[in-house]
Each structure stands twice: as structure tokens, then as C-alpha cells.
N, C-alpha and C positions, 0 to 999 in steps of 0.2 A: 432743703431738709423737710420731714414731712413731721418731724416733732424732735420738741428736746428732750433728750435723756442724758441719763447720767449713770457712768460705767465707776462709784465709788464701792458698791460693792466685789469688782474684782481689783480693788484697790488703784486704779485706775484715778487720777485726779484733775491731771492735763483741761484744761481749760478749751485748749484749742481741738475741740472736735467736730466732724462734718459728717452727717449722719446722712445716710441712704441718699446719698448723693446721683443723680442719674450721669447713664456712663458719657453721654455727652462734654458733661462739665469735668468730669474724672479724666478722661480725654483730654480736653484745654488745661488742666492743670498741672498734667503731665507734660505736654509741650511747656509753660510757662515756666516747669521749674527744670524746662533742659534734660527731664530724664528720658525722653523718647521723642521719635522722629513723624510725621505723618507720612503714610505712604501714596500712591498715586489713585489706587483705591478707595483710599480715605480711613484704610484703616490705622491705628496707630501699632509703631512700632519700636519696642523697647529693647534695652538687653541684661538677661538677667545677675548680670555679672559671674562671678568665680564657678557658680556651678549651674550650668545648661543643663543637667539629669538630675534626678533623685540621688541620692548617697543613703541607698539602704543598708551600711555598716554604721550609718549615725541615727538611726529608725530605733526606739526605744517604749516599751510597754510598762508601765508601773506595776512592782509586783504588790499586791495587796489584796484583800481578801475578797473580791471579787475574780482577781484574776489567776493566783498565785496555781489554783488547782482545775481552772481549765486551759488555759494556755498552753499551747507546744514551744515552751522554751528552746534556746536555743542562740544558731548565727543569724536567722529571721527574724525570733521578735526575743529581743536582748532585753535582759531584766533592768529595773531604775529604782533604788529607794524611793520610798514615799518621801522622806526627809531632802534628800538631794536635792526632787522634784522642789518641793516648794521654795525651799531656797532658794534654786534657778528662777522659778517663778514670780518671785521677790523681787531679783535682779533684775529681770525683762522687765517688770512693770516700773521700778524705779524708772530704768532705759525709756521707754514711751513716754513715763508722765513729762520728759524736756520734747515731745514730737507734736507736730499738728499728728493727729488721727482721723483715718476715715474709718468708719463702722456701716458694717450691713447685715439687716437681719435676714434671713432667705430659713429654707427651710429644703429638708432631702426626703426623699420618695414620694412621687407619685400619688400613688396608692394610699387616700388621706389616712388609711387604717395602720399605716406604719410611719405615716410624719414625722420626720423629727425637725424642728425648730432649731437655728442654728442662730450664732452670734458672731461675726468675725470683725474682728480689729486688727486693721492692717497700718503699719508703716510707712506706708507709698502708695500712693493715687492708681499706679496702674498694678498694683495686687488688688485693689478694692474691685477696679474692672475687672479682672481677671472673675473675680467670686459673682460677682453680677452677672456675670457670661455664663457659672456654671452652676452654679447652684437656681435652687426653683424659687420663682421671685413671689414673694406675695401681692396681693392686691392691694390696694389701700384699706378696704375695709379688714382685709386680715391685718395689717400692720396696727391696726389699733389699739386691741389688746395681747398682741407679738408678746410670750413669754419665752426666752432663748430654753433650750434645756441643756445644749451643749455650746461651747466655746471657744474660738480658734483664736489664738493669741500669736500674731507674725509679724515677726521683726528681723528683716534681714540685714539689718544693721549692726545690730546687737553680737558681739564674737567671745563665745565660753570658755572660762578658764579650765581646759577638762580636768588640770590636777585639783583646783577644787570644786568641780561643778560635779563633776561625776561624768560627762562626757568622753568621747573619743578624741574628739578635736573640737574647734570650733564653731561648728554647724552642727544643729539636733531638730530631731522632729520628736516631740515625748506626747504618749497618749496614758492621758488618767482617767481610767473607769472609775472610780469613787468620785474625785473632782468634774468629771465631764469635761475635761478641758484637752484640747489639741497645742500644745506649746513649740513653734518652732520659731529657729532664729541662726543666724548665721548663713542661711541661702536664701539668695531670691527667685530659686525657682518656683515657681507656682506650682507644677506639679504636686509639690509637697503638700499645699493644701487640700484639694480632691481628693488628693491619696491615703492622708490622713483620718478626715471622714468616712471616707469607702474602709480603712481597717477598722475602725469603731463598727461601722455595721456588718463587717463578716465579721465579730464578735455576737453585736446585738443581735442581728436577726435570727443565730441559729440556735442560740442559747435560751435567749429570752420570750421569742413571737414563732419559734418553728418553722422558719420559712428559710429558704437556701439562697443565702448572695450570693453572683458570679460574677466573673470579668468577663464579660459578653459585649455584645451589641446587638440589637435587637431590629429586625422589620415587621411590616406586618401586609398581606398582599388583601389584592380587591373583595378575594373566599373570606376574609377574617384568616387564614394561618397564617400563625406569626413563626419567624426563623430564627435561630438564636445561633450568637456565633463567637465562641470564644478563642481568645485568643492573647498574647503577651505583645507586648508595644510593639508596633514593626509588623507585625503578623498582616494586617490588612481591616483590623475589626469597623475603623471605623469607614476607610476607602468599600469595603464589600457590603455594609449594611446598607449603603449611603446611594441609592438604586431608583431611578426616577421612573420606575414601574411598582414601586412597592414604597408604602408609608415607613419613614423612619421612626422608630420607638427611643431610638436611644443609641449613645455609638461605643461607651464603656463597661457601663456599672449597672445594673439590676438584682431584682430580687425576684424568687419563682413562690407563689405562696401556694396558699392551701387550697384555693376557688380556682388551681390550673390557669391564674393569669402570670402573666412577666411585667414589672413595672420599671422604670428609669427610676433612677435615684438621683438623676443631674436634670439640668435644666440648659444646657448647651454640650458644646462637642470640642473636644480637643484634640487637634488632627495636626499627626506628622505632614511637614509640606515641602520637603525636600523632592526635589524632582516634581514640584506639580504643577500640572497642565490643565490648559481647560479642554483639552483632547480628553485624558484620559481620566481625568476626574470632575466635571463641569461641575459639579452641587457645592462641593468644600470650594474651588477656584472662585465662583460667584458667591459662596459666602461671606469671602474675605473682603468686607466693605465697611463702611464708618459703624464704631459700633465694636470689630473685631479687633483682636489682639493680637500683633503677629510679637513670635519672642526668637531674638539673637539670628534673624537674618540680614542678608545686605543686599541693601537699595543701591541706585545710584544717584545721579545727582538731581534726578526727576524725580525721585520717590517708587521708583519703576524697580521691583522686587527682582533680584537672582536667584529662582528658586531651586539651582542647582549648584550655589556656592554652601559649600560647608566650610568654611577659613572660621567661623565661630565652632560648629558644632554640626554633625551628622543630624544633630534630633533639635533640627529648627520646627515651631511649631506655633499654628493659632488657634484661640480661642474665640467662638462665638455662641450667640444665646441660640435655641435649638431655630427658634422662627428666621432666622438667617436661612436654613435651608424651607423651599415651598410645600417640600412633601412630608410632611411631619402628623403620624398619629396626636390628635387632642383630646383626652388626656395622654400623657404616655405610657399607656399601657394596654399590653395586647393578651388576647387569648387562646386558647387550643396550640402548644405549638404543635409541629409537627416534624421538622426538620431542625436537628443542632449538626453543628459546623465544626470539629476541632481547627484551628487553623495553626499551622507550623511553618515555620523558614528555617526548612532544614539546610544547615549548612557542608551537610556532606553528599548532598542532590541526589541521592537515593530512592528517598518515598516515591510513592508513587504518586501525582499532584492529586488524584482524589481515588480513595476508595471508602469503601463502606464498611461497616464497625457491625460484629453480634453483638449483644449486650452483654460480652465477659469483655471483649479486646474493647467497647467504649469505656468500662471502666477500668481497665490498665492504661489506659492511654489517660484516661481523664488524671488519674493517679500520680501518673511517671509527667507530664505536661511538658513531652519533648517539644524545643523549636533551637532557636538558636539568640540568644544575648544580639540585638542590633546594635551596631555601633554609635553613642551618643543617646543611648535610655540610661546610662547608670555612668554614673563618674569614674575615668578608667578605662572604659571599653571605648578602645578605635575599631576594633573590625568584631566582625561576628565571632562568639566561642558559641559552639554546640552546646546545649545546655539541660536540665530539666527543671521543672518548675512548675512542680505539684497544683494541679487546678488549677491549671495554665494562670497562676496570680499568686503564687506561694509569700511574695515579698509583704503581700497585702492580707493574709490570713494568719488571724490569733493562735486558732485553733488547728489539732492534727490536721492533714489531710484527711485522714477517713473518713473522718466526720461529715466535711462537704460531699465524700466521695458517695458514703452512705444513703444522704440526702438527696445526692442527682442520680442513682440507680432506681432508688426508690421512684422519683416521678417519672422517671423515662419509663418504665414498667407500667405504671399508671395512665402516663399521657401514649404509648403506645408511639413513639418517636422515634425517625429514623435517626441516626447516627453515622455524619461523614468526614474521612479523615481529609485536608486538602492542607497538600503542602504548594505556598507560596514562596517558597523558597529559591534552592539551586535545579536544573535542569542539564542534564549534558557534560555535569561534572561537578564537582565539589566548588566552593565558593574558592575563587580565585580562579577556575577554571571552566567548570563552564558559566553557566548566564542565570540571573530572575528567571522567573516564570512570567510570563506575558501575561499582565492586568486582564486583557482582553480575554486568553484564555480560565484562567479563574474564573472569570464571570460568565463566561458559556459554560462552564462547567455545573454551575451553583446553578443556573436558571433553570441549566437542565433538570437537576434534582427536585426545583419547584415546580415544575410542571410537569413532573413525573415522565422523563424521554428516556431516564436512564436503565427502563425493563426493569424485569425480576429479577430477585437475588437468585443466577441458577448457573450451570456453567457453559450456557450458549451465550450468554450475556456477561458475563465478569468471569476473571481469572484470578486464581489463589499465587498470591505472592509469594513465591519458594523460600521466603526467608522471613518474611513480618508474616505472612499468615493472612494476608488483609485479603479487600476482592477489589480487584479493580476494573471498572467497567472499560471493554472490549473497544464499545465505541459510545461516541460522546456528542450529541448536533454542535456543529462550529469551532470543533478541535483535532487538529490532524491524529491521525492513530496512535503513531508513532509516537507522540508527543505524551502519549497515554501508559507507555510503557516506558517507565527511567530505564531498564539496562538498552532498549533499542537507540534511545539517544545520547548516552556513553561511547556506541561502538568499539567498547573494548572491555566484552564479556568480563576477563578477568580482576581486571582493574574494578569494575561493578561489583562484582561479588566479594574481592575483597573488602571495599569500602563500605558493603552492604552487612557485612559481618560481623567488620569494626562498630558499627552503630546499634547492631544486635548485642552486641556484647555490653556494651553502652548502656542499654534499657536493662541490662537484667544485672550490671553491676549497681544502676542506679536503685531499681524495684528493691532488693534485697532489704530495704531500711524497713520496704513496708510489707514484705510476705507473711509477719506473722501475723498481721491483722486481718489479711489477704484471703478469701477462701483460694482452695483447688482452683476452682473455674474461673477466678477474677487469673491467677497467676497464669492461666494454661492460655488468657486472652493477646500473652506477652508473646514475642518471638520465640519461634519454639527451634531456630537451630542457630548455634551461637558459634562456631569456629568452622574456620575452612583451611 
């Protein structure tokens, strides 16, 4: 412990507290008290009991006079009395003060000009690891006068009465901008805390500091241009930033501010690890080592990881501090971008795996944030639904879309940034039919675009996609052609068109919510033929 403190004023009295524990020891006491396993790596491996994804219909915003009149109300961020809230708050804390507690203080963004200071009180030794993996650690001499400004209160032990808490069920995530406080309780998913914080600052940053948060991941190459690439879990954000020719920035969460930089708001990476190899992913495979946190996969009896069983969960997943991977920008944050990424898993194998965006179809697309729900990000979902999901992170924004949408046209205009659509998704047929897209090929595609092999926007070089409208580049270094055109790998014209149709019609049943905010030129950046 590097000092004592005392959590009486958030009524916190518990005796038994263990303060900034390093993850070493957070590790043995997790083995010690039986709740996780070591693995053959050395990393530890836990399981988060009842729910392996987020439950964004238990995700809840206080309505009150900071929020009540900017928030986009709604099925994404569902109102909570002020009154409920403390009450509930009451009862969790009662629930703790019979718990040993570990406490960490860390802090989010990069960028010391948007710090915010954080407090979390966790439950269970390896949710404290978990925050220690992802949040930005301080130094000792910063821990010395460490004032928390916000609060994460997790207990997933703790189960809500909803007929009197004001809940849905018995699992909540509730964020209070007056209180500063993150209260969840009922899941042990970790997710929930990262995600918590990251909705707090796509409130705070765009409201308060003018600066635009996104669900991105970030690089940065040997020129100083950094790549930004957004995208919804499953999509590839953190496998394609994650490039042992370019510095990783960050593999989530960022902020673009007003000096044209991108800064990480985390301090580690939490990466899907289903199916992975040190073939196809060496950085994250060799990060998982003492230190990392693997969640709800299955070892055998050597500690030797199956990272192709899902019998728990499609969205098995670890966590580590970002210095686990060797190639890492110090600080995290980059400059000049120049290339952003949309990335989709289209599940009707359609798109085209990359094409290029004008700056009306980058901001219909960034708007509509078509990809496909992966099976095992949200509680509920076994297989892929087609989806949309405004600013490819709608689950995690307070605010309209516009708002963000406003704020990324404006700098892309500004920073003079190319804009590329790249679906990782289906190929060859719609999911159950045909196949992924080949890692390998995603990433000749991307490098291509960073090293500028993919020509000019003209039509010796890209092709107009008779139904999205996009351009898709003709040819591509280290991608078979054909691979580059979805209806030639179909093979059956009709079935193509039809299914290419269905998903036009898709984008412009979904747009409709947002046409009247929408100029002429954002709407015309949409599919412009909708039946066949």
C-alpha cells in the first residue's frame, strides 16, 4: 500500500481496505481466494460469472440538471431518478462496508490538458487488476496529492431489488454527472467499468473542453502520421491498430482535440481472444503473460489456453497494461492524422472489404455506424444481427449523434484526411454462408492505404459501386482482385444484388431518424438505389 486513506466520505467505513495494491499481489490473492486459475503464460485467469458482455438495457444516466437537457434520451441512455440513485447508493455502500476492498487511484486521458483523476472501489482482487491494466497509472510522486474527481463504485455481488431500486433487473451500471460517480453492481464483467468512464467522457469532452471522443484505436507510423480506426467490438480495432511497423497509440478509446492531436484515454488494451494465434496476431498472443488478465476462457489441465473454445462465451477476452505490447507510442498520443478507418462486419458480405469515402458518404456512414452485433459483446446475442450504431459506439454516447457527427466532419475538413470504408466481415456470402475476411488480407489492404499504393481517386484506379455508391480500389498490393470485388466472389450475380439491396434499404430505413438534422449532401453520401 503506498498510504492510508480513508473512503468515509463516500460513506465507505469497511475497515478492511487495501489500497493500490500492485497487480502481482492482486494476482496471489485471487488464486488464494479460489476465484481464478493461473495460466501457463503466467497470466491469471478468471470467470466473470452470469454475464460475459455488457447489458446495455441495464446502462442508466441520472436525469438532473446537468443532463436532463443535453442527453439523447432514449433505449441507449435510459433516464434514473436522482432519488433512486442515492438510495441504491446507500445500499451498495451498506453491501461493501461487510467486504475486504481494494481501491485504485489512476487517472484517464493522456493528454494532461484533459486528465481526469479517478477513484475505483472494487469488490474482488481481480476487478482491481483489471483497472490497473486499463486505466493510466500514476507515479508515486503523482499519488501523493491524488485528488479522485470521479468515482467508480463496483460490486458485483451486490443484486437490485428493481421493484424498489428503480432497475430493470438485478445488474445496473448508473452514471451521475452531478455526483461524479459510476455505480455498478450485479455484473462482473469488467467491461462495464471502461465503458462506464468512456460514457462519462463522450459527455464531458464535447460539452465541456470541445474536443471529440471516439471508439477508435489509434497508430502512429516512423512520418509522425497517426491512423485512427473506428470501429464496434469484433470489428478488428484493436487486432489492426496492434502493427509491429507502426507505434500503437491506443486500441479503444480516444479523444481528437483542438492542436490536431488524438490522445488514448486508457492505459492498457482489452482484446477479443477467441481464435487467437501467435500466427495471426503475435503482439496481443505475446502480451498475455503474468500481469494479464484473461476472462471466461478454458485452460486445460496445464494452464494451456483453448483459444478456440467458446463453451463460456464467443467474447472471451484479456486485459493488459499497454507496456505488455513493445511497440507503443510514449505518451499516448499522436499527431497529423491522416488516414481514418471505418471498420464493419458486415454480416450480409456485401461491401466491398475497402473502399473510399467523399466527405458526404464519410459522414453518412460515420452517422448510420453500420457493422454487425458479434456474438458474445452484449448479453443475448449468439450469432451475428446486422446492425447500426451511430458513431460506430452509440451504446456509449450521451449525446445525439449529430453532435459527434458535426465535430468529426468538421476536423476531417480541417486535418484534410482520407476516409476508408473496410469491411472485415463476410466474403463469398452472407454469414452462415460464405466466410471472414482473411486478417491477412485486411492488413494488405490498410498498409496499402498507408503507404499510399492505392493511386488516385479516378476511374482507372477505383470502381463506383452500383449500389452503395462507394469507390473501390481496382487493385490492391498482396490481395487477389477478385477478392476486391464482393459480387465476383458470390458467383451468383442475382443473389448479390438482391442481398445488396436488402442492406440498402437497411441504411436508408435506418438514416430516416436522422435526415432532418442531415443536410442534402450528408443524405445523398447514402445508397442511392434502394430496390430491385
Amino acid at each position: 500500500m503506498t498510504k492510508k486513506i480513508t473512503l468515509q466520505k463516500y460513506g465507505v467505513t469497511s475497515k478492511k481496505i487495501k489500497h493500490q495494491l500492485p497487480p502481482d499481489e492482486l494476482h496471489d490473492i485471487t488464486l488464494e481466494f479460489k476465484q481464478g486459475e493461473e495460466s501457463s503464460s503466467g497470466a491469471l485467469a478468471i470467470n466473470t460469472g452470469e454475464f460475459t458482455g455488457r447489458s446495455p438495457m441495464d446502462r442508466f444516466i441520472v436525469k438532473d440538471e446537468i443532463t436532463k437537457e443535453e442527453v439523447w434520451w432514449g433505449d441507449i441512455n435510459i433516464p434514473f431518478e436522482p432519488s433512486k440513485f442515492d438510495a441504491l447508493y446507500d445500499k451498495v455502500i451498506a453491501y461493501l462496508n461487510e467486504k475486504e476492498l481494494y481501491v485504485r487511484d489512476c487517472y484517464a486521458c493522456a493528454d494532461l490538458n484533459y486528465r481526469m483523476n479517478i477513484r475505483v472501489i472494487n469488490e474482488y482482487p481481480w476487478s482491481n487488476m483489471f483497472v490497473y491494466n486499463m486505466f493510466i497509472r500514476p507515479t508515486h510522486e503523482e499519488l501523493k496529492n491524488f485528488e479522485p474527481e470521479w468515482i467508480v463504485i463496483n460490486a458485483p455481488g451486490f443484486m437490485a431489488d428493481a421493484a424498489v431500486d428503480g432497475t430493470r433487473q438485478h445488474n445496473f451500471a448508473i452514471l451521475n454527472f452531478t455526483r461524479k460517480i459510476a455505480l455498478i453492481g450485479g455484473t462482473g464483467y469488467t467491461g462495464e467499468i471502461k465503458k462506464g468512464i468512456f460514457s462519462a467522457l463522450n459527455f464531458i469532452l464535447p460539452v465541456q473542453k470541445n474536443t471529440l471522443p471516439m471508439h477508435c484505436s489509434a497508430n502512429i507510423g516512423n512520418d509522425g502520421d497517426t491512423a485512427i480506426f473506428f470501429g464496434l467490438s469484433g470489428t478488428g480495432k484493436t487486432t489492426l491498430s496492434t502493427d509491429s511497423s507502426r507505434k500503437l497509440i491506443g486500441d479503444d478509446e480516444h479523444g481528437w482535440n483542438n492542436e490536431n492531436a488524438v490522445f488514448n484515454f486508457e492505459g492498457g488494451c482489452y482484446a477479443k481472444v477467441i481464435n487467437l494465434s501467435a500466427e495471426n496476431e503475435p503482439e496481443i498472443y505475446g502480451a498475455i503473460k503474468k500481469g494479464a488478465l484473461l476472462e471466461n476462457i478454458i485452460m486445460d489441465e496445464n494452464g494451456v489456453v483453448d483459444y478456440s473454445n467458446t463453451s463460456i462465451t464467443q467474447n472471451t477476452r484479456v486485459s493488459y497494461p499497454i507496456y505488455h505490447i513493445d511497440n507503443v507510442q510514449r505518451p499516448s498520443i499522436g499527431k497529423n492524422p491522416k488516414n481514418i478507418f471505418f471498420l464493419t462486419a458486415d454480416a450480409f458480405g456485401v461491401l466491398p472489404p475497402i473502399s473510399k469515402l467523399t466527405p458526404a458518404q464519410a459522414a453518412y456512414h460515420f452517422i448510420s455506424g453500420y457493422t454487425a452485433k458479434v456474438a458474445g459483446t452484449e448479453a443475448g446475442v449468439v450469432e451475428p444481427i446486422p446492425s447500426f450504431s451511430a458513431c460506430f459506439g452509440a451504446p456509449f454516447m450521451p449525446l445525439h449523434p449529430a453532435k459527434y457527427a458535426e465535430m468529426l466532419s468538421k476536423k476531417m475538413k480541417e486535418a484534410d484526411v482520407n476516409v476508408w470504408l473496410i469491411n472485415t466481415g463476410w466474403t463469398g456470402g452472407p454469414y452462415g454462408v460464405g466466410t471472414r475476411m482473411k486478417l491477412k488480407y485486411t492488413r494488405a489492404m490498410i498498409n496499402a492505404v498507408l503507404k499510399g499504393d492505392l493511386g488516385l481517386y479516378n476511374y482507372d484506379d477505383y470502381h463506383i459501386h452500383s449500389v452503395f455508391g462507394v469507390a473501390q480500389p481496382r487493385e490492391c498490393p498482396g490481395v487477389p482482385t477478385d477478392v476486391l470485388s464482393p459480387r465476383t466472389t458470390w458467383n451468383d450475380d442475382e443473389a448479390y444484388y438482391t442481398t445488396a439491396f436488402k442492406l440498402s434499404n437497411a441504411f436508408r430505413e435506418n438514416f430516416k431518424q436522422f435526415e432532418a438534422i442531415a443536410s442534402e449532401e450528408i443524405r445523398r453520401g447514402g445508397p442511392q438505389r434502394y430496390t430491385f
